[in-house]
Backbone as CSV, one residue per row, in Angstrom:
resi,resn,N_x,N_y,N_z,CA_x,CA_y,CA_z,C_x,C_y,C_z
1,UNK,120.369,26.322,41.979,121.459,26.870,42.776,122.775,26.423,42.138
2,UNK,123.635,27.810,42.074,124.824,27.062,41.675,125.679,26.180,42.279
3,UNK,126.612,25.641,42.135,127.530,24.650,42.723,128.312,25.595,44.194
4,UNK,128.913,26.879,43.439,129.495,27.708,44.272,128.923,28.172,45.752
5,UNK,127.487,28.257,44.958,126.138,28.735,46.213,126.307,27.199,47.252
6,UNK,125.983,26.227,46.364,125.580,24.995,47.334,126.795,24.838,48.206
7,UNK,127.922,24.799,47.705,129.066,24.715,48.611,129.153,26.049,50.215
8,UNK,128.196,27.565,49.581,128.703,28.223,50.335,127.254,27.809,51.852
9,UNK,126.331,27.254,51.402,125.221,27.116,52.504,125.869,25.781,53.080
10,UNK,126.247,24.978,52.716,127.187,23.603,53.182,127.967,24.468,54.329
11,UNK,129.012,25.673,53.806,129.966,26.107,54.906,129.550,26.955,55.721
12,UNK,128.262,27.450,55.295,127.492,28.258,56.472,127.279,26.701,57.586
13,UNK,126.857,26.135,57.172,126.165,25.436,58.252,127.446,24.552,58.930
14,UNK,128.266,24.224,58.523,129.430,23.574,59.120,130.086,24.820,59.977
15,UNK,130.037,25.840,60.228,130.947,26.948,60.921,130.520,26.563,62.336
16,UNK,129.253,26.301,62.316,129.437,25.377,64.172,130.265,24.108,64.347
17,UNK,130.344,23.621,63.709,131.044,22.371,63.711,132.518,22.475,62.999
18,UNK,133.417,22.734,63.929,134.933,22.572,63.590,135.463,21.432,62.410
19,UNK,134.916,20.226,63.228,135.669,19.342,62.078,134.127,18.528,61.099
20,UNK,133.857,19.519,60.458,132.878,19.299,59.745,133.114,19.512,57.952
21,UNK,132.904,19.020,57.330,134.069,18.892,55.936,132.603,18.989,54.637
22,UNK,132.840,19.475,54.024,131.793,19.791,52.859,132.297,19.223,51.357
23,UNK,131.740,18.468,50.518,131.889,17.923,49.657,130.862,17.946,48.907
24,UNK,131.015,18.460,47.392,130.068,18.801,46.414,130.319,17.755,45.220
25,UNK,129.278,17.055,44.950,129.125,16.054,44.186,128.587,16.222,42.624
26,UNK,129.253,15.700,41.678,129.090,15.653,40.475,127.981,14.216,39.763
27,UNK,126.651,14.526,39.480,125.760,13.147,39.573,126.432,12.966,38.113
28,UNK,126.946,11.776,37.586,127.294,11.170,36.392,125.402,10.438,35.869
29,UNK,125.617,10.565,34.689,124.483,9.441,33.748,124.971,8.066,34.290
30,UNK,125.960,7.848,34.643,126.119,6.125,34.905,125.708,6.277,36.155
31,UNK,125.352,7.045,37.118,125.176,6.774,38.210,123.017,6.837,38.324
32,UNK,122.853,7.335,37.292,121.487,6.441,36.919,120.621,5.360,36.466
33,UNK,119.923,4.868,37.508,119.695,3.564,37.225,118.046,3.216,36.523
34,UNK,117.289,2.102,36.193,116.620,1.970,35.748,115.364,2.405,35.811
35,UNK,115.164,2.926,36.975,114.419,4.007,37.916,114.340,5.453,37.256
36,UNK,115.324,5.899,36.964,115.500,7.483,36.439,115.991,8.352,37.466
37,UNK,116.584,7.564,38.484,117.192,8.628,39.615,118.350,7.896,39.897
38,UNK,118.827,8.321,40.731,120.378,7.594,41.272,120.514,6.566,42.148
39,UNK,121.635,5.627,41.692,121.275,4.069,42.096,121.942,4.540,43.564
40,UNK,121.346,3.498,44.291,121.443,3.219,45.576,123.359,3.305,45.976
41,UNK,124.149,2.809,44.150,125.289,2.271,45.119,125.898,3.150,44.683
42,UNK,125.658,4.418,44.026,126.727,5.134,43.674,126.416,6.669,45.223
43,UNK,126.115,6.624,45.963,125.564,6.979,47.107,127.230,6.512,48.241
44,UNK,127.340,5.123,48.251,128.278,4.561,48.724,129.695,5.328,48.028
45,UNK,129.662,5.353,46.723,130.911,5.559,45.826,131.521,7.433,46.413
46,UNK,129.847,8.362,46.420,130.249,9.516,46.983,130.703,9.358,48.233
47,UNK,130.104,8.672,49.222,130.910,8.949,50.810,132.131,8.452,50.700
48,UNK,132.747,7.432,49.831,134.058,6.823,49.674,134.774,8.481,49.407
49,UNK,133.913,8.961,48.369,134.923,9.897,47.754,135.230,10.982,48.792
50,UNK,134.155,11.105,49.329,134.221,12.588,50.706,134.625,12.248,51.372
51,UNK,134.667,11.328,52.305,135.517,10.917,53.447,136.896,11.070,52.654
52,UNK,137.533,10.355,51.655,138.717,9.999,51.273,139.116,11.278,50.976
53,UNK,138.576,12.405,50.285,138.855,13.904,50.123,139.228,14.714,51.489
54,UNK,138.625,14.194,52.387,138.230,15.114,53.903,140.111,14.601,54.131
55,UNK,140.263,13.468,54.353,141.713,13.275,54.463,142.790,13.837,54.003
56,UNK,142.683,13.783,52.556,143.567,14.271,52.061,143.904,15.809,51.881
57,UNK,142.455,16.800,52.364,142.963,18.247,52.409,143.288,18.031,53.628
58,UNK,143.161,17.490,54.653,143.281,18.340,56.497,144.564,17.379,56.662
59,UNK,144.976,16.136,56.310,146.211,15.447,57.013,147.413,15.963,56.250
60,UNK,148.681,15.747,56.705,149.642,16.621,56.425,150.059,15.523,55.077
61,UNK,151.065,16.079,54.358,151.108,15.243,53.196,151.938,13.854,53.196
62,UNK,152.421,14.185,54.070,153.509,12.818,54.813,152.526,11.836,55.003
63,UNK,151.481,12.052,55.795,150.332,11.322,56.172,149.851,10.646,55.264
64,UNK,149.222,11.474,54.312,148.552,11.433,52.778,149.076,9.899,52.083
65,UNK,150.675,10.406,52.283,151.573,9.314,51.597,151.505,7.946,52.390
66,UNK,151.493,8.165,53.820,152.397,6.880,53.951,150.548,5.775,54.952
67,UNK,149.611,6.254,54.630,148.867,6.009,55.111,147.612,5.491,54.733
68,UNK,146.757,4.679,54.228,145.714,4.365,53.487,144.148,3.974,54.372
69,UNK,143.123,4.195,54.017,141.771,4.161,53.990,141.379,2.841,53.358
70,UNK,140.467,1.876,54.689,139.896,0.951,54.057,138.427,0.757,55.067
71,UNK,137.549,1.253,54.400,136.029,0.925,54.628,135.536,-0.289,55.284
72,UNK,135.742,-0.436,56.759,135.082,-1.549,57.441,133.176,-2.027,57.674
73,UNK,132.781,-0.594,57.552,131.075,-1.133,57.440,130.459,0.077,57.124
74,UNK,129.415,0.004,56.204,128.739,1.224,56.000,126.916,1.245,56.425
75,UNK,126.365,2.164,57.062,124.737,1.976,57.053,124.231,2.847,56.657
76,UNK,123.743,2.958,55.642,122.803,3.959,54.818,121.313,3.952,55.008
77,UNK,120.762,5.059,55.348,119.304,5.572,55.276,118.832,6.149,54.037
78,UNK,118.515,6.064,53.133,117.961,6.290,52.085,116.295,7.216,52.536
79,UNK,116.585,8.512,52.012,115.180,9.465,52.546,114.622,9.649,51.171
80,UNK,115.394,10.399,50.145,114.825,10.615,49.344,115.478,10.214,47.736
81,UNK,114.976,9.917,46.607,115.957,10.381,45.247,116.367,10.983,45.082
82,UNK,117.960,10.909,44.401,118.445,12.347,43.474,118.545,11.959,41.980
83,UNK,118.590,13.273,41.335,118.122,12.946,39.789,119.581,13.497,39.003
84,UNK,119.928,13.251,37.750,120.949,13.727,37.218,120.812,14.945,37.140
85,UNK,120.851,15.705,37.559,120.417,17.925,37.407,120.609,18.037,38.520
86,UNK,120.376,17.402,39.442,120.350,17.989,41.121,121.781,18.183,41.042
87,UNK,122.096,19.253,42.195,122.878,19.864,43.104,123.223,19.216,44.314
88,UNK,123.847,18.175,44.956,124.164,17.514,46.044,125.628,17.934,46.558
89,UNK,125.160,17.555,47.971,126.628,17.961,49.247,126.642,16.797,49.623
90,UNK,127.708,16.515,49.988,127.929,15.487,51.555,128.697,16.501,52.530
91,UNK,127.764,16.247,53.621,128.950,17.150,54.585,129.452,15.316,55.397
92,UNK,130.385,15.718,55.620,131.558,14.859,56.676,131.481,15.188,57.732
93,UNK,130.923,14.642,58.594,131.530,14.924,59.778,132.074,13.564,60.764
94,UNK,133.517,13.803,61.236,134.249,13.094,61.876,134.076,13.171,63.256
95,UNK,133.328,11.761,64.242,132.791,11.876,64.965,133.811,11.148,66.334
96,UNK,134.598,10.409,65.778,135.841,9.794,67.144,136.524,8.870,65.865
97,UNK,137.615,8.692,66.614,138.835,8.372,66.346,139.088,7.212,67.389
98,UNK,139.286,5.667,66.874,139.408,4.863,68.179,140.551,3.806,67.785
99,UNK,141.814,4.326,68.352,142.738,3.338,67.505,143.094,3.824,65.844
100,UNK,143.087,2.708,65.147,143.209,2.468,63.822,141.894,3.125,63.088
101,UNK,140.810,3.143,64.186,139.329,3.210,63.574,139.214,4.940,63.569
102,UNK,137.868,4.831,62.345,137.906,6.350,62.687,136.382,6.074,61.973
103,UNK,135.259,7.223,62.901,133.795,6.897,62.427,132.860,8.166,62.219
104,UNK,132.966,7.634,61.402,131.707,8.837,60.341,130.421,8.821,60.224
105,UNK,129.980,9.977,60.441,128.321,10.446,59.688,129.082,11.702,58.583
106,UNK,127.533,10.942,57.240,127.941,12.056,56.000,126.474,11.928,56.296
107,UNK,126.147,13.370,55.707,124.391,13.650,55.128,124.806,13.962,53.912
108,UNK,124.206,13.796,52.735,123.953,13.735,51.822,122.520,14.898,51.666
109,UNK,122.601,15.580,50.807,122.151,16.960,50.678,121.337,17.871,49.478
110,UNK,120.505,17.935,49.265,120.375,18.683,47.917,119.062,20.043,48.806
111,UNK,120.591,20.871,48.630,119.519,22.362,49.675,119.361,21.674,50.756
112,UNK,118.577,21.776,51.309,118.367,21.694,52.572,117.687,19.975,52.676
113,UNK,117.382,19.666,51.899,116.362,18.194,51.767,117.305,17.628,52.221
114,UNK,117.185,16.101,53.040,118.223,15.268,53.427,118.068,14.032,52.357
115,UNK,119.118,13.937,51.655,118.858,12.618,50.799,119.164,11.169,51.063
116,UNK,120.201,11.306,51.932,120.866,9.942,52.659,121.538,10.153,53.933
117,UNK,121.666,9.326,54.579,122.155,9.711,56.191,123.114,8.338,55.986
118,UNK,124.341,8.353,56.203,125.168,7.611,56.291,126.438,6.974,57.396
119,UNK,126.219,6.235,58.242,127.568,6.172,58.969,127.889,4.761,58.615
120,UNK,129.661,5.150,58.643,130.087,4.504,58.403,131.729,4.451,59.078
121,UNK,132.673,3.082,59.267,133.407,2.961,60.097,134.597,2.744,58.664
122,UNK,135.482,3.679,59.381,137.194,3.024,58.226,138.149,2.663,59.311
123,UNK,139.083,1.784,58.722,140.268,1.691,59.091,141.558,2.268,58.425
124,UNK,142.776,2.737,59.700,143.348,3.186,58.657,144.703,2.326,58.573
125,UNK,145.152,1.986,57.503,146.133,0.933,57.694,147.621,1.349,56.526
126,UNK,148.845,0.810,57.515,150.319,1.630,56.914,150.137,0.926,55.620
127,UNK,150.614,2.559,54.675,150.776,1.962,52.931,151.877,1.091,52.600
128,UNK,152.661,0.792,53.530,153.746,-0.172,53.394,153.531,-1.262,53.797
129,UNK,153.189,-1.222,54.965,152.531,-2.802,55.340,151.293,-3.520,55.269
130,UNK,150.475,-2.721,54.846,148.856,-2.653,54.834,148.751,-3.366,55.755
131,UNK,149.190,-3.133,56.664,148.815,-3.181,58.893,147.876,-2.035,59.231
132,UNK,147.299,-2.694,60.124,146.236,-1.509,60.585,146.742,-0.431,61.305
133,UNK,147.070,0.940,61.428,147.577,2.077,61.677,147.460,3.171,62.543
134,UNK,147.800,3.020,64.354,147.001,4.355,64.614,147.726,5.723,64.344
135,UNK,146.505,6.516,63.862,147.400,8.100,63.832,147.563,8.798,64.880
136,UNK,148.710,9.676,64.595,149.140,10.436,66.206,148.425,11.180,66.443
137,UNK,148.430,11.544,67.882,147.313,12.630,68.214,147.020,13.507,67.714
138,UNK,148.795,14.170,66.973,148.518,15.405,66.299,147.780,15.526,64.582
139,UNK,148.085,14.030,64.469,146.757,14.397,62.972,145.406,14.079,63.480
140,UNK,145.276,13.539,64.527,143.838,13.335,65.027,143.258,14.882,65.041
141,UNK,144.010,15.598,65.783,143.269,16.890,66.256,143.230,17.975,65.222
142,UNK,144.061,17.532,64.096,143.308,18.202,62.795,142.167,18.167,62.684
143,UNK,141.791,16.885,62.890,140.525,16.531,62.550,139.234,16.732,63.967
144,UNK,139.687,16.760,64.662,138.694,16.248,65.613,139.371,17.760,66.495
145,UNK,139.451,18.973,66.427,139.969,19.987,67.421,139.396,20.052,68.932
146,UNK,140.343,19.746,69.676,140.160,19.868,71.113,138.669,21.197,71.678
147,UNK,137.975,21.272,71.938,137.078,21.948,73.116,137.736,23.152,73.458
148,UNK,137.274,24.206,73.427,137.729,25.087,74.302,137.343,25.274,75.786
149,UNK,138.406,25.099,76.585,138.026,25.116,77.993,136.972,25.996,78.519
């Protein structure tokens, strides 16, 4: 499957889910380990990258700027290997917003197979003070869109 394809079954399946974010992953040779499939920690390195991507398209650029991402705990399920040739997604999805905190599930993806199940908690803290940061409602609900009554 091409990249284009994998991205477009990623956005089929996110169209129920509003704030649901799709991220297509590039497997590097360094991210193979002695095994012949992909190390455990470069798994971590993609959700860094998708979460941190999911931000930077949906928050406004002011945001972007004056605002930074720092990874308070991650728990990974490990289901299956991926190999350097595979085709992988992370979808994002942003599940509450609490304060400074903001908490994630990514699945990790190749077609339909689940390769990793991931949640994980960030903080977000001012790029000037590196203080912990809450965002206003109105970049919250970029992310997280209100219910329709």
């Amino acid at each position: 499957m091409q990249l284009a394809a994998l991205q477009h079954s990623c956005y089929d399946r996110a169209m129920s889910y509003a704030n649901l974010y799709c991220y297509a992953i590039v497997i590097d040779e360094d991210d193979i380990d002695f095994m012949g499939h992909v190390n455990n920690a470069s798994y971590l390195k993609w959700v860094q990258a998708a979460v941190l991507n999911h931000w930077q398209r949906l928050a406004p650029a002011d945001a972007v700027r004056s605002r930074l991402w720092v990874a308070l705990k991650h728990e990974i399920t490990y289901r299956r290997p991926a190999f350097l040739d595979d085709e992988v997604v992370a979808t994002v999805l942003l599940e509450k917003v609490q304060g400074a905190r903001a908490f994630y599930e990514t699945i990790i993806r190749r077609g339909e197979e689940v390769l990793a199940e991931v949640r994980s908690s960030w903080c977000c803290i001012d790029a000037r003070t590196h203080r912990p940061a809450r965002l206003a409602r109105d970049i919250v609900e970029r992310f997280l869109p209100r219910s329709a009554p």
